[in-house]
Structure formats: C-alpha cells, structure tokens
VEXMAR-201771 format. One record per atom (N, C-alpha, C): residue in three letters; x, y, z. Coordinates in pm, whole numbers, plus 50000, padded with zeros to 5 digits. Example, Ala and Ser with C-alpha at 12.3 -4.5 7.8 and 13.67 -1.06 7.14 Angstrom:
BEGIN
ALA513194943150780ALA512304955050780ALA513204967050780SER512854977550708SER513674989450714SER512905000350787
***
This chain:
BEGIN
UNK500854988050000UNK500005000050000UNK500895012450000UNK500615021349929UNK501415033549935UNK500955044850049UNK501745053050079UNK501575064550136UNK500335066950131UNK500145074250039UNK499085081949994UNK497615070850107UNK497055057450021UNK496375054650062UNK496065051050185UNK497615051150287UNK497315050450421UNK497095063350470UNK497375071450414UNK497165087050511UNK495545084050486UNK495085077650413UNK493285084250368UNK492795072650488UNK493655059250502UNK493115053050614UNK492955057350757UNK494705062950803UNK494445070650903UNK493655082350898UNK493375090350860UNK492325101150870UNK490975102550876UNK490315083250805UNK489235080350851UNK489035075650989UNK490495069951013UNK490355065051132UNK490355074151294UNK491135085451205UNK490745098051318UNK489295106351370UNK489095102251236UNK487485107751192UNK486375104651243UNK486065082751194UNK484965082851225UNK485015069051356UNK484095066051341UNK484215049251458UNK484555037551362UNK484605027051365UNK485095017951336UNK483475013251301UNK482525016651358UNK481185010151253UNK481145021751147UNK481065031851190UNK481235043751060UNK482005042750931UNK483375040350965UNK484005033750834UNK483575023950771UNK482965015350847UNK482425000450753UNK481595006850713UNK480315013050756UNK479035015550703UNK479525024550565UNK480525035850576UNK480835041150481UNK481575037550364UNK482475029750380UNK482935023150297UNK482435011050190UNK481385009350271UNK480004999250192UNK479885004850037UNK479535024350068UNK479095030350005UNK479995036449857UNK481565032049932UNK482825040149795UNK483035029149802UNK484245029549649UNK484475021349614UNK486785021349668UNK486485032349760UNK488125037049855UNK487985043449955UNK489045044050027UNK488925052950183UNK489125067450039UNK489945067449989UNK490125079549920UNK489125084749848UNK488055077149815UNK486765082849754UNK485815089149861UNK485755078849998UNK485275085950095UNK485745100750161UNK487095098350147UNK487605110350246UNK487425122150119UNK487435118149986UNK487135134049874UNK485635135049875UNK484675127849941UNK483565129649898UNK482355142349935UNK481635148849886UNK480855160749917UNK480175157349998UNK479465165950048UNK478525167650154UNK477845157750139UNK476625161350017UNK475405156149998UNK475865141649933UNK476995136649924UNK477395120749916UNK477895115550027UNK477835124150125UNK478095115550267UNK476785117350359UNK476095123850345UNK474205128150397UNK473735113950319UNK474265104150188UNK473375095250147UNK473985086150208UNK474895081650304UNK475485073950336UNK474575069450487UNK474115059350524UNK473495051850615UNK474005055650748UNK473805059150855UNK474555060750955UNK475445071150957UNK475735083250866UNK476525092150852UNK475305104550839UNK474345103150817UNK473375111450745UNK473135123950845UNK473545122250967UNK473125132351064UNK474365138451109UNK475375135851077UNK476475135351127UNK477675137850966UNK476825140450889UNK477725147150754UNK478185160450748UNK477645170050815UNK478295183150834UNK479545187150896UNK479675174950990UNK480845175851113UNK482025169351046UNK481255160050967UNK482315151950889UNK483135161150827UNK482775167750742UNK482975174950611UNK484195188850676UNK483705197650845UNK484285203850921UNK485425194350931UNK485335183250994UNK486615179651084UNK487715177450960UNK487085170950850UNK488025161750761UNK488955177350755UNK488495188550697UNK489485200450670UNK490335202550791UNK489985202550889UNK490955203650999UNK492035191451045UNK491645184651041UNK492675169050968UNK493475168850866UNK493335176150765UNK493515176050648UNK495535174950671UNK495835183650727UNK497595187450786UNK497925179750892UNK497195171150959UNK497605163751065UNK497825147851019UNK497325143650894UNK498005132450875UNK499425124750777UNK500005133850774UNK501875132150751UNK502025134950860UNK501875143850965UNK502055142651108UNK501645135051201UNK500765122751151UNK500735113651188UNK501705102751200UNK501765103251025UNK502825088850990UNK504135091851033UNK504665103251059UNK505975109451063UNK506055105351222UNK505075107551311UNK504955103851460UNK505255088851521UNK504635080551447UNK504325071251397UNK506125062451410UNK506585069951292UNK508005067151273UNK508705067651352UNK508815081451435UNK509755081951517UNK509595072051635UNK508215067151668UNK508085058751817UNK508255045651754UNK508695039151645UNK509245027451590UNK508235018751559UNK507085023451491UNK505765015851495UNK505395017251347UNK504605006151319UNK504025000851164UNK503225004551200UNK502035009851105UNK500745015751049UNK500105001150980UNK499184995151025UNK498554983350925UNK497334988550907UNK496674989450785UNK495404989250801UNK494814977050697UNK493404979250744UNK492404966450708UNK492544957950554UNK493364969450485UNK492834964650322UNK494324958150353UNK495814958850450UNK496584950250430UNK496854931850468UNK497814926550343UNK497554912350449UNK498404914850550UNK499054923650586UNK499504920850731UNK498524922150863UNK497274924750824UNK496904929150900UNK495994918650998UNK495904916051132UNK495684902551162UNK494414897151157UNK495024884551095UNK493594878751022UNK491914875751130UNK492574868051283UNK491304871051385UNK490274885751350UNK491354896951362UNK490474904651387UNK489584907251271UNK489364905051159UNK489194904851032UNK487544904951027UNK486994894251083UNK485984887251132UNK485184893251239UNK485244898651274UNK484954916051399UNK483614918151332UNK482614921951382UNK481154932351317UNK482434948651284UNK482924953151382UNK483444962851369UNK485054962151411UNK485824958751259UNK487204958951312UNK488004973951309UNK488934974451405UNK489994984651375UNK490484994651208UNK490065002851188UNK490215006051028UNK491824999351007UNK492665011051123UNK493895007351128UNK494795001751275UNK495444995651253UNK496414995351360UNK497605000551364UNK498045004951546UNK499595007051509UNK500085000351613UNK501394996651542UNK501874981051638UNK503354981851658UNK503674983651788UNK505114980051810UNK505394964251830UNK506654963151763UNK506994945351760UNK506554938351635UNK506244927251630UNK505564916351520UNK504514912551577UNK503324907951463UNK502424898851485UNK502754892451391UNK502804877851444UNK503034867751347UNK501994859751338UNK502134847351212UNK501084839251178UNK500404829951293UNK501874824751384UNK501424814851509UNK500964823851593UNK501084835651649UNK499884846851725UNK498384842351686UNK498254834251611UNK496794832251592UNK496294824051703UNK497124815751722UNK496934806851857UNK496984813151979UNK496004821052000UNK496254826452121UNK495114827452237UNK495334829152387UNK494614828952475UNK494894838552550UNK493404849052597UNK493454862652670UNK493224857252806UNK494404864852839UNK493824866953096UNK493664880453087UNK492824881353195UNK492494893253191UNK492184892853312UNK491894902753421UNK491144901353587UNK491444918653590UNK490954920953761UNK491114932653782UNK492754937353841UNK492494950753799UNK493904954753882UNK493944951654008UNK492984955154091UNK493134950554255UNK493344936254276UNK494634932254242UNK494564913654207UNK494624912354362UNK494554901454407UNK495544895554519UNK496474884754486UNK497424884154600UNK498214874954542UNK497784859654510UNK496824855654556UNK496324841154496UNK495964846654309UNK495164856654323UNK495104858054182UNK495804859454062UNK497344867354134UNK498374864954070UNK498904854754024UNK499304846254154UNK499594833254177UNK499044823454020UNK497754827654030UNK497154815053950UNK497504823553782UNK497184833953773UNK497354840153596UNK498544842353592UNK499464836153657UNK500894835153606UNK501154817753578UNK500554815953633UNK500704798853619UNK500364797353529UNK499034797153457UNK497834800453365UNK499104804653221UNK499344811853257UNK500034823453148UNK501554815053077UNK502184810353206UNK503524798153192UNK503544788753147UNK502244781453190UNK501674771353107UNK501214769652965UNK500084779652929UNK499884781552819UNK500954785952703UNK501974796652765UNK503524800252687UNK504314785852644UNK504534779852776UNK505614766852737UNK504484761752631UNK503424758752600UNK503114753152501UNK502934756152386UNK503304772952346UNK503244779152212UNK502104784852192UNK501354786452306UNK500264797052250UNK500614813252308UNK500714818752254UNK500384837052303UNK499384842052411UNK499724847352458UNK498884853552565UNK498684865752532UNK497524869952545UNK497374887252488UNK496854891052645UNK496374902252655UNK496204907952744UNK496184923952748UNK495824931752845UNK495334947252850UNK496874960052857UNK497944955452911UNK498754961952984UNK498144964653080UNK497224962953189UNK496794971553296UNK497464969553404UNK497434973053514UNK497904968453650UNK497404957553693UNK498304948653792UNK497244932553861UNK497234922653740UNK496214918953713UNK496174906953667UNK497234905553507UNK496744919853431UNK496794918753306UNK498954919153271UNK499234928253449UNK500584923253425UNK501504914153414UNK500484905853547UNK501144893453539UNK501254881953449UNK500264881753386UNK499774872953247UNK501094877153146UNK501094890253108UNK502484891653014UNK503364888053077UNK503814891953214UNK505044885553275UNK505194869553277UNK504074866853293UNK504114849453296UNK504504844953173UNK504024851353076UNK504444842752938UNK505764846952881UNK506364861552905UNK507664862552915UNK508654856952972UNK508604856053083UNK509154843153172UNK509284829453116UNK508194821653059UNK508274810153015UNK509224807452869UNK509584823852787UNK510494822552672UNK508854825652571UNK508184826852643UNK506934830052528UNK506584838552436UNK505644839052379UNK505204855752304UNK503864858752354UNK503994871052366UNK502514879252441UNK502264891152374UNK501134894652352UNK500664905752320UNK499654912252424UNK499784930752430UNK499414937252479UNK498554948952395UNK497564951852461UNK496334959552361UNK496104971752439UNK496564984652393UNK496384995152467UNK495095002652466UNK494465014052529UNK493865015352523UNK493655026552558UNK494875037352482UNK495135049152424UNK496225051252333UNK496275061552258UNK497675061952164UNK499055060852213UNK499555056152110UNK501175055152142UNK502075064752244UNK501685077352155UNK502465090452239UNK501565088852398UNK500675081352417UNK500005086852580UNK499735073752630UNK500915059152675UNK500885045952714UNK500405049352837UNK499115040752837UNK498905038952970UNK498765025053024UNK499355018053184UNK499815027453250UNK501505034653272UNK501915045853254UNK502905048953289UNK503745037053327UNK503505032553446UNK504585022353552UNK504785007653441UNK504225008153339UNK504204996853249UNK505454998453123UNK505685007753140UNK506105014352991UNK507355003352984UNK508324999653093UNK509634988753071UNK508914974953019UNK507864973153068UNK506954958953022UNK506764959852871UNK506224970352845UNK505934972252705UNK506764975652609UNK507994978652638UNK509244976852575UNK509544960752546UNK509334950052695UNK510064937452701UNK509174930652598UNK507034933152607UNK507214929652528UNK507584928452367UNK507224941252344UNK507624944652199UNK508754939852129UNK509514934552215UNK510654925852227UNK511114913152132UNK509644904152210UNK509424894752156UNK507564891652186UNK507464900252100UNK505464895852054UNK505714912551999UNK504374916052054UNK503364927851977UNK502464934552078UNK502894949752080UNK501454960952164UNK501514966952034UNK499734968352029UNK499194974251967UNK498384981052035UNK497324992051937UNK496565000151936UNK495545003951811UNK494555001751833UNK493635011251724UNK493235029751733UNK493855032551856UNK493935046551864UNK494575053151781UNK494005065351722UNK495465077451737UNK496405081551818UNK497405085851765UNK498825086751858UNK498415093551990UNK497615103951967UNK498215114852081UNK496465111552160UNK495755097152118UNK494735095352268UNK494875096552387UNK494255103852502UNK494205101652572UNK493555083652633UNK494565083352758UNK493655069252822UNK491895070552860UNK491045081352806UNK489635080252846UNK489135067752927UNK488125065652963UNK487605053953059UNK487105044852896UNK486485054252841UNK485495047652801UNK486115042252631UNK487425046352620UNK488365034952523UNK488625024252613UNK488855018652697UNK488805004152747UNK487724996752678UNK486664996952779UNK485744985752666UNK485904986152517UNK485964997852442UNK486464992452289UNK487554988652264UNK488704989752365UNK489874981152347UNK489604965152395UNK488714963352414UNK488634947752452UNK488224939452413UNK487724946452278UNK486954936652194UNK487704933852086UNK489144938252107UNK489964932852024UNK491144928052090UNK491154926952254UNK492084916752359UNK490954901552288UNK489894904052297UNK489074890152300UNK489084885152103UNK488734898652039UNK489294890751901UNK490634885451872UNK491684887751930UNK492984883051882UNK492594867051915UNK491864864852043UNK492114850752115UNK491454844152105UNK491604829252088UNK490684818252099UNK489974817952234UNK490124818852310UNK489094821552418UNK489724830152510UNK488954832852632UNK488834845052765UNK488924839852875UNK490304834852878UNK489984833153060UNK489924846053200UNK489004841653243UNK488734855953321UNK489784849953496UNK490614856653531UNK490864858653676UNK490594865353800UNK489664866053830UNK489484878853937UNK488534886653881UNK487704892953895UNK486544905553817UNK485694907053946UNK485464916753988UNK484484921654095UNK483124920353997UNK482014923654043UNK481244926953995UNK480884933753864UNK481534949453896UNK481614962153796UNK482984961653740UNK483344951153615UNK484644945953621UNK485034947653427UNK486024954953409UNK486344957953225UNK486744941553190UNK486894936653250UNK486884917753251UNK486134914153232UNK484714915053256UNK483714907853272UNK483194915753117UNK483464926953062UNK483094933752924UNK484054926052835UNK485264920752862UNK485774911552750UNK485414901252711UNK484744897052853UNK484274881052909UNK482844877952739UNK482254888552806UNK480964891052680UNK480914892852546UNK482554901852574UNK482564905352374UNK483044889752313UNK483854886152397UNK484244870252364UNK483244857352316UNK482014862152414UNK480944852652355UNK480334860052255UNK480224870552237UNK479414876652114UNK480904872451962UNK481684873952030UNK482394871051865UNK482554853551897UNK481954848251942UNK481764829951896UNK483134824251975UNK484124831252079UNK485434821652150UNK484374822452311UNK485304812852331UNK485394805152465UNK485744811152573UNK485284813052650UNK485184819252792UNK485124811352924UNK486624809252973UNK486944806653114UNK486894812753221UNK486684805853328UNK487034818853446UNK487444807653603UNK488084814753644UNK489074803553776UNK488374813853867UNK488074801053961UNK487114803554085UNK488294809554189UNK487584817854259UNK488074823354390UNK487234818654539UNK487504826854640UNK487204829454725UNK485694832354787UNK484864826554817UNK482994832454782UNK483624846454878UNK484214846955014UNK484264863255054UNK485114872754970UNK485614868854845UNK486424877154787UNK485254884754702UNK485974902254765UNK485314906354638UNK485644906754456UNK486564903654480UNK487314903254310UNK486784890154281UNK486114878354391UNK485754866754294UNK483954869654251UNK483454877054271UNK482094883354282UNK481574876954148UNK482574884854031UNK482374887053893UNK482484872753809UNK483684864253840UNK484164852153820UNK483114842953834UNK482374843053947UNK481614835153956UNK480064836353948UNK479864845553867UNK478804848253790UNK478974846253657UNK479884844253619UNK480404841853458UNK480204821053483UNK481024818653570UNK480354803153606UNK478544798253617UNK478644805253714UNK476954806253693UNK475964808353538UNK476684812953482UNK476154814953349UNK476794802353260UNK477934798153243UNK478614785453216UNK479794790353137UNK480494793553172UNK481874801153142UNK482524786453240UNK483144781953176UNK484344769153159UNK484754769753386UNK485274760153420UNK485524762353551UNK487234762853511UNK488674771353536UNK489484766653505UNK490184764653663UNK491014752053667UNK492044749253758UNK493804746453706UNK493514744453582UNK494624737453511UNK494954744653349UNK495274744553305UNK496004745753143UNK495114736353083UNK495264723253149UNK494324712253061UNK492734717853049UNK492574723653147UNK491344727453150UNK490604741353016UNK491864743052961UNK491724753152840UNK491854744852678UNK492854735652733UNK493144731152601UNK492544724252551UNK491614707852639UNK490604704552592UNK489424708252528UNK488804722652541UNK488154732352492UNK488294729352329UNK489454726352251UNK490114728252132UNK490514719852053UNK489794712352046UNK489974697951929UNK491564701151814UNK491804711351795UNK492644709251674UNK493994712751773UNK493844719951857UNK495064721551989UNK495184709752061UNK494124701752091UNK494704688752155UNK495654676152052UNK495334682451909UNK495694674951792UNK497394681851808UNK497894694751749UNK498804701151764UNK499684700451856UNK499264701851975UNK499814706752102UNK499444692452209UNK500464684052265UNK500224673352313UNK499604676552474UNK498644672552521UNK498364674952686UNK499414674852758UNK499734684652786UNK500804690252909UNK500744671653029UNK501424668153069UNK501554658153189UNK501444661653302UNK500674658853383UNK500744663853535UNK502204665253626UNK502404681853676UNK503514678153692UNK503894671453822UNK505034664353839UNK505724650953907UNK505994658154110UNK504884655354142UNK505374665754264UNK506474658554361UNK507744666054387UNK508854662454477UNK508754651454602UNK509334644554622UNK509304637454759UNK509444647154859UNK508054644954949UNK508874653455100UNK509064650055209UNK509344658155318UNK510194648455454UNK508474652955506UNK508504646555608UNK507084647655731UNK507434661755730UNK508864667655804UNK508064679555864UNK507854689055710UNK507884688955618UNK507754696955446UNK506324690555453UNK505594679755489UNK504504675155474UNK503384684955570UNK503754682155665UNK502824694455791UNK503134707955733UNK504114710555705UNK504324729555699UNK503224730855565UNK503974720655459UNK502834726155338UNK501304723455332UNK500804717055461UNK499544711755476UNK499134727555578UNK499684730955586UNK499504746255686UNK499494756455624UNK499834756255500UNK499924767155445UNK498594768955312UNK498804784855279UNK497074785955234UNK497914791955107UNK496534794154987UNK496984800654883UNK497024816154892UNK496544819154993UNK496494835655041UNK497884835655100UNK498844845455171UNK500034844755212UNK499774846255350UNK500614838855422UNK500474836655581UNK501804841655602UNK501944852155729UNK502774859555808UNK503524847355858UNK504854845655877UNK505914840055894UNK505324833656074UNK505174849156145UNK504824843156249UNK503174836356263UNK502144838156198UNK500974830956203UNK501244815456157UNK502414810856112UNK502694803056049UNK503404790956180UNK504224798856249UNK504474796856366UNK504144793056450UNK502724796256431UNK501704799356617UNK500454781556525UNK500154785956407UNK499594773056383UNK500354760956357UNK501694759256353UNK502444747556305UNK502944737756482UNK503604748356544UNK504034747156659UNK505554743656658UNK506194745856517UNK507004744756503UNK508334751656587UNK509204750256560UNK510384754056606UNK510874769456497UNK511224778656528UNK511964791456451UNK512514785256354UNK513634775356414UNK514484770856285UNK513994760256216UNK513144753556245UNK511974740756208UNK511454749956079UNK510894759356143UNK509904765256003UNK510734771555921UNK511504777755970UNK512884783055875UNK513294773855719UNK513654762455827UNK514514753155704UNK513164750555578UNK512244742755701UNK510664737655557UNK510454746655470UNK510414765855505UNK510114777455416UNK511384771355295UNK512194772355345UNK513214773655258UNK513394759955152UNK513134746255220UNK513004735755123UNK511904735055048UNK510734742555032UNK509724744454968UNK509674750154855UNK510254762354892UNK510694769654808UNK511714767054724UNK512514760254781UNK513594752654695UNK512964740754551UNK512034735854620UNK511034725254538UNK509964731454505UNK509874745254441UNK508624754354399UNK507344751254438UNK507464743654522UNK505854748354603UNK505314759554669UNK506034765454749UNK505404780454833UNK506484789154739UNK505744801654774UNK506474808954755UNK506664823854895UNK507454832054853UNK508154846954989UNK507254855354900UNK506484860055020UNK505914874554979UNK506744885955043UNK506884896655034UNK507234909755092UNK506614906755222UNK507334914255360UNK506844909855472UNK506804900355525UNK507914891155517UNK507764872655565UNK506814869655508UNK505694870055451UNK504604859855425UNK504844849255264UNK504454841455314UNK504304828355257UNK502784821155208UNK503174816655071UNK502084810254989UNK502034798654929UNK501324791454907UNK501534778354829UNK501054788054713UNK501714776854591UNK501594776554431UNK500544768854385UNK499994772554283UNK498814762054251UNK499364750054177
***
C-alpha cells in the first residue's frame, strides 16, 4: 500500500468509529473516495446522514495532521497496518466492527493466531496472581500467546508469565502511542515488543479516556481463541471482555476464587452462566479439538518427595500468604523448624516469599 492510501486510512480512522467506516465504505468504492467525497454524498450514506456536516468540518481540519501522523508514527518505531493490508491480523478480520487501522510495536506473526486472553482486575491479590501467572507459563511453554490489556494486577502478570516462560505475548492499549497507559508499564511494554506485539487502534496522541477500554477489549478478546477471566468484581472491564468474547463465537473461562472475595464476585457469575471452571492449562486446552491434535496434553507435573516435617508445613499453608509468624503459632514448630521447611519448599517450587515474611503455596 502506498503512502498516499494510508494517510486516507488514518484520517478516517481519526474521523469516524470503526462502525462508521464500515458503514461508509459499503458506500465508495476507497477510503480515498470517501475522504474526497461532498457533503450531499456523505448525507446519502446510512449512519453518517446526521452527522455529515461535522464530517465534512473535521476532515478540513485533519487535512495537515495526517503526515504528522505517519511521521509520529515513525519516530516511536511503529508500523501503520490497516484493514485492506495482508498484514493485517487475520482474527480480527471477522469483527462486526474491526479496527480501520492499527499501530503496532513489535511483530504479529502467523502462530499469534493461537492465542489465549487473561484478563482480571487490577486490585489482584496474590492468589490471583499466583494463578494468571501459572495460567500464562503454562499456556507460553506450550506455544500459544497470551494477549492481554497492559493494565495493572492481573493483566501484568499474564504478560510477565508468558515472558518468563520464553513466550510471546501481546498487549492491547487503550490509548495512543504518544499517551501509554499505565505509565509504571512502559519497561513491560518495551520487554514485550521485544518478543510479541502492543498494539493500538487509537490515534497517537489519545488520551487513556475510561470509556476506550471497553472498545479496546473487543479486540484483547478478538485476537484470542478464548477468555479466561481471573478475578473481576462485579463492575469489572473483565467481565466486558468476558461478553465481547461470547458475542464474537470464542470461549470463555474463568478460575474460581474465594465466595468472601470481592474480586471473585464477577468470576463467579460468569460460572453461573457457564463460562468453563478453570484449575489447570488442561482445563483450556481440551476446549480445542485441533490444539489437543497440535499441542500434546501438558503431563501432570511430578510433585517432589517430602520429609514429614515439608508435609505438615505445606499442609498449613494457604493460597492467600500467611505471616511467617501466624505460620508459627499454627504449626508449633520450632523458629528454625519453620525456617529450614520455608526454605526447602521453596527450593522445590511449592510456596512461595511474599514481601513481609509471608508465605504462599503455588497452585
């Protein structure tokens, strides 16, 4: 595609919504026929008809801002894809309303098609962590992608998990390039760009608004073969992926919590409705007839021999993190008794050290 016809992509894409372009583009036979077109040929256009005057205003005031786009574009080390290219990824393709354009730091590649979204709230706890990193390690060692939000809590740990495992992950922002949010993410989103792909359907200079999330999520859930949900309160941008996921025809998981947790509120209303129960990796992959064909069932892994007292300490310990000394007062152990077991546990990846002495089992 040349220049020319991507500036006419980005400028629709500054312009109108992502159903607006489809509806309009129905109507030309180019983004470039649309973006030269008169008044009273965009008033006949379906869904534009009330909203053709503003069009016609903004496009002139746009008119100088898109080489200052692509030029922006350039300097933050990012490809421009839009819809009419084949680079452009084939999941999302299939959308009621896809992205006109994308802009993407890193690669998306062909095996990115195989992929599975975590998603939960930022207010994770550490069991919730705990488990969408497991979730995330698991699914990586086996070659599928993990996409995910960049957000805080859950959506970090999911990229971290699949980075960790040597994986590829993708991250879906949900403002422009020049304005990453969140801030405290920005080294993540370097690592991954690394090895996978953050993208965006924004313009550069978006603000993070509230209300670009939910339309960023309906393309965390189009990249992926299904949605596993971790954690979601009630009033949860998780539980809006959870949905766009069943409206575009993938699979929707969600790993049970806590009934007094409020972050498991959401999770287990998505069960209640019949959203998959997950405990395991296996528990995703069976979902997938041509992945159980591809991708061999992971083996249960081989848990370590332990001594009696590694048997009591880890029978004492919870998936929430227990204070070094609460650990103490229920074991009846000895200082250096519980000392050594923390430490051979951890040695044999079963618990893990939280900040503050506290201690957790692994799922």
């Amino acid at each position: 595609m040349d220049l020319e016809d991507k500036r006419y992509w980005i400028g629709l894409n500054m312009l109108l919504s992502p159903r607006q372009v489809q509806l309009a583009l129905a109507s030309f036979s180019s983004p470039e026929e649309l973006w030269k077109a008169p008044l009273e040929a965009l008033k006949a256009v379906p869904g534009l008809e009330r909203i053709a005057e503003e069009v016609v205003a903004k496009r002139a005031e746009l008119a100088g801002s898109l080489e200052r786009e692509l030029e922006g574009a350039g300097r933050l080390g990012l490809k421009v894809i839009t819809l009419a290219e084949p680079a452009y990824p084939r999941p999302l393709r299939g959308l009621p309303n896809p992205p006109p354009v994308l802009y993407l730091l890193g690669d998306y590649q062909e095996r990115d098609e195989l992929a599975i979204a975590i998603v939960g709230t930022r207010r994770s706890t550490p069991y919730g962590r705990m488990a969408a990193e497991q979730l995330a390690k698991g699914l990586a060692e086996l070659g599928l992608t993990i996409v995910s939000g960049l957000a805080l809590g859950i959506d970090t740990v999911a990229h971290r998990g699949a980075l960790a495992a040597g994986g590829r992950t993708i991250a879906v922002l949900g403002s422009g390039f020049a304005r990453p949010y969140p801030q405290q993410n920005l080294r993540l989103m370097r690592e991954i760009a690394a090895s996978g792909a953050v993208l965006s359907e924004f313009p550069l200079q978006t603000e993070p608004d509230r209300w670009n999330f939910p339309r960023r999520n309906r393309i965390i859930s189009g990249l992926s073969r299904g949605v596993v949900v971790v954690e979601a309160p009630e009033r949860s941008g998780a539980l809006i992926t959870a949905r766009l996921a069943l409206d575009q025809g993938r699979e929707v998981f969600a790993v049970p919590g806590r009934i007094t947790d409020e972050a498991s509120r959401g999770v287990h209303q998505l069960l209640k409705a019949g959203a998959k129960l997950v405990e395991g990796i296996e528990d995703i992959i069976e979902e997938f007839p041509d992945l159980r064909a591809v991708l061999a069932t992971p083996r249960a892994k081989a848990r370590p021999e332990l001594s009696p007292l590694e048997e009591r300490l880890l029978a004492a310990l919870d998936w929430e993190p227990l204070h070094f000394d609460e650990i103490l007062e229920s074991t009846g152990l000895s200082h250096a008794e519980l000392a050594q077991g923390l430490l051979q546990l951890q040695l044999k990846d079963l618990i893990r050290e939280f900040p503050g002495k506290r201690y957790a089992k692994l799922p």
